[in-house]
C-alpha positions in Angstrom: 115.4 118.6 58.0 112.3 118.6 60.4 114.4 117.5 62.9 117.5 120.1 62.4 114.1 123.0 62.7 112.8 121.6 65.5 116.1 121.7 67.0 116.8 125.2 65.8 113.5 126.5 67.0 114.3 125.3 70.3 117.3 126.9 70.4 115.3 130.0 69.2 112.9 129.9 71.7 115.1 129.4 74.7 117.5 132.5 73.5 115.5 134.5 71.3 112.6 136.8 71.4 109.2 135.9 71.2 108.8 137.0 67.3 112.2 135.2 66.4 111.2 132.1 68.1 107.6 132.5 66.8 109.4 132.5 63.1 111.4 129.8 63.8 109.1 127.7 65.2 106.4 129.0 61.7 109.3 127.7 59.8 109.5 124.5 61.7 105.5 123.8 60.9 105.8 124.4 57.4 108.6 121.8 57.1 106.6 119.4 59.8 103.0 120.5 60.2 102.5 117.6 62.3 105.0 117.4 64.2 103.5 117.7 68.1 107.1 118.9 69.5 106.9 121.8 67.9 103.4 123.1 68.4 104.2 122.1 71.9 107.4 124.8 72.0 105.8 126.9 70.0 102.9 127.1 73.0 105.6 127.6 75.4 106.6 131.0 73.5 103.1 132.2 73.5 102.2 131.1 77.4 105.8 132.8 78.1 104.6 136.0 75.9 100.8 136.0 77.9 99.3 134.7 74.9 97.1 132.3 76.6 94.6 131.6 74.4 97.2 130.5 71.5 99.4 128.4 73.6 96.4 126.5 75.1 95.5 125.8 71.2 99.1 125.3 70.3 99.1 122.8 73.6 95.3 120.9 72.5 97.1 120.4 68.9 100.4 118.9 70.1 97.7 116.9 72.1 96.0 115.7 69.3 98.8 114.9 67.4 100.5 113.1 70.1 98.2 112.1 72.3 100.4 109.8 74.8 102.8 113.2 75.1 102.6 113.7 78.8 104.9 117.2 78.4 102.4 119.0 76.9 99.3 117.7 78.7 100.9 118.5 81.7 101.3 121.9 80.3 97.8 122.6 79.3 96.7 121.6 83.1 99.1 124.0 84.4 98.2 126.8 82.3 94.1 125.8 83.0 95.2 125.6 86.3 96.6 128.7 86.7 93.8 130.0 84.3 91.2 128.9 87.1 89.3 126.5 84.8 89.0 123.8 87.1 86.6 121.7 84.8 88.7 121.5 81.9 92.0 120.8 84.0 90.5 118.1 86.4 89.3 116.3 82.2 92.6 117.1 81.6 94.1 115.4 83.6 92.1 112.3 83.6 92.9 112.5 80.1 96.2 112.2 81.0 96.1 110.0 84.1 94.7 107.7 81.1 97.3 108.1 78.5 99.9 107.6 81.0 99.2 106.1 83.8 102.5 105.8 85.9 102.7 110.2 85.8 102.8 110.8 89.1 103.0 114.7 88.2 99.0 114.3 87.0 98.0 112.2 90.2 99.9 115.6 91.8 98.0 118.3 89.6 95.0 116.2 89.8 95.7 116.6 93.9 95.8 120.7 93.3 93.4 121.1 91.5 90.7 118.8 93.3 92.4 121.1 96.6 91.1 124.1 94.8 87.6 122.9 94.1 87.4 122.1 97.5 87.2 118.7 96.9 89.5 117.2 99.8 88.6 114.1 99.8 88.9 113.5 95.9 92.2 115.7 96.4 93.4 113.2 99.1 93.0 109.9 96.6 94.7 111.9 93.5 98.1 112.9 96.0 98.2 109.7 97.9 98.3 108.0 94.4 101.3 110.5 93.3 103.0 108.9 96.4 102.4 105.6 95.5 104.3 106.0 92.3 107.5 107.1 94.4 108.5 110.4 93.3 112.0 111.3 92.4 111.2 115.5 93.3 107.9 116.7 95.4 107.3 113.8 98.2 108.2 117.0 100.5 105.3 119.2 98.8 103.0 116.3 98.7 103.0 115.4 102.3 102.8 119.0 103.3 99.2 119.2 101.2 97.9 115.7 102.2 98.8 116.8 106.4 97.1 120.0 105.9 94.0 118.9 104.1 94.1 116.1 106.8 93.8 118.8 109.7 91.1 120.7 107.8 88.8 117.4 107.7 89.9 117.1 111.3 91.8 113.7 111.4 94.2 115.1 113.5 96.5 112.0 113.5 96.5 111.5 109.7 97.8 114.7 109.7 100.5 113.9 111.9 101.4 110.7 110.2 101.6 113.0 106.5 104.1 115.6 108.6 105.9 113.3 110.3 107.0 111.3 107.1 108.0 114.6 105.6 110.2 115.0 108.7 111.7 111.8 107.7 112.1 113.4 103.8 114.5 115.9 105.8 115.2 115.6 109.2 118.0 117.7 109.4 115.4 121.2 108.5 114.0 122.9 111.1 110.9 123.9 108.8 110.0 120.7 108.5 109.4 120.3 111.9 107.2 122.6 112.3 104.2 121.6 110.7 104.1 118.4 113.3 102.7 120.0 116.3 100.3 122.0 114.5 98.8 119.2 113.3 97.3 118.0 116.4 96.0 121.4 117.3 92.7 122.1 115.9 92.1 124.2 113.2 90.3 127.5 114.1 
């Protein structure tokens, strides 16, 4: 039964308002209090309502009842992220990074949000790691940030080598090409 509501508040939350999702999803936890998945949809709703506050809890309990549950961790550094609370994201993450090591999507978010502290070299190791773990989606985004925080600590040629292999990602786009000469012009 607790999997046929989880199931149906899915389908709720994907087609239906936030209250009817919201009392499917009510109806789910009373079935499965424990059950992370739903908590973790059940945040979704909220985050998609601008609830915030409740779908970080929502997130933090799916956390704690699954802690190796790399969806919703994920989702709570997004939504700190987005939130600007570096502090908790960057623990976050680490958290994460810990639970599951091989998610190249933390090193990546771990990248952004060091970027947005202004930490560039930190945010270099945490993106260079995401490329290490060969991503299927993002290598394209991932070299674009590690060229340009290259050419902001003035290693001109780094930054070249980070634009050059996203040429390689797509050689036939002319925006890719772009980025390349820049690179060895210094920033102003």
């Amino acid at each position: 039964a607790a999997a046929t509501m989880t199931t149906t508040g899915t389908k709720t939350a994907e087609t239906a308002s936030g209250p009817e999702a919201r009392k499917q999803l009510a109806s789910a936890l009373v079935q499965s209090p424990n059950r992370a998945e739903v908590h973790r949809i059940l945040a979704m709703v909220e985050l998609a309502d601008g609830e915030t506050a409740r779908g970080i809890s929502e997130l933090r309990t799916a956390i704690r009842l699954s802690p190796d549950d790399e969806r919703a961790r994920l989702a709570l550094a997004a939504e700190l992220l987005a939130d600007e609370q570096f502090s908790e994201a960057e623990q976050t993450l680490q958290d994460a990074i810990k639970a599951v090591p091989g998610s190249g999507h933390a090193h990546y978010l771990l990248g952004l949000t060091y970027q947005r502290q202004g930490n560039r070299a930190a945010a270099l190791r945490a993106l260079q790691t995401a490329l290490s773990l060969k991503p299927l989606l993002g290598a394209n985004t991932i070299y674009k940030m590690i060229g340009t925080l290259q050419k902001h600590k003035q290693d001109p040629n780094a930054a070249a080598r980070a634009f050059a292999a996203r040429v390689d990602l797509v050689p036939n786009d002319p925006g890719m090409h772009v980025f390349l000469p820049n690179a060895l012009v210094a920033p102003a």
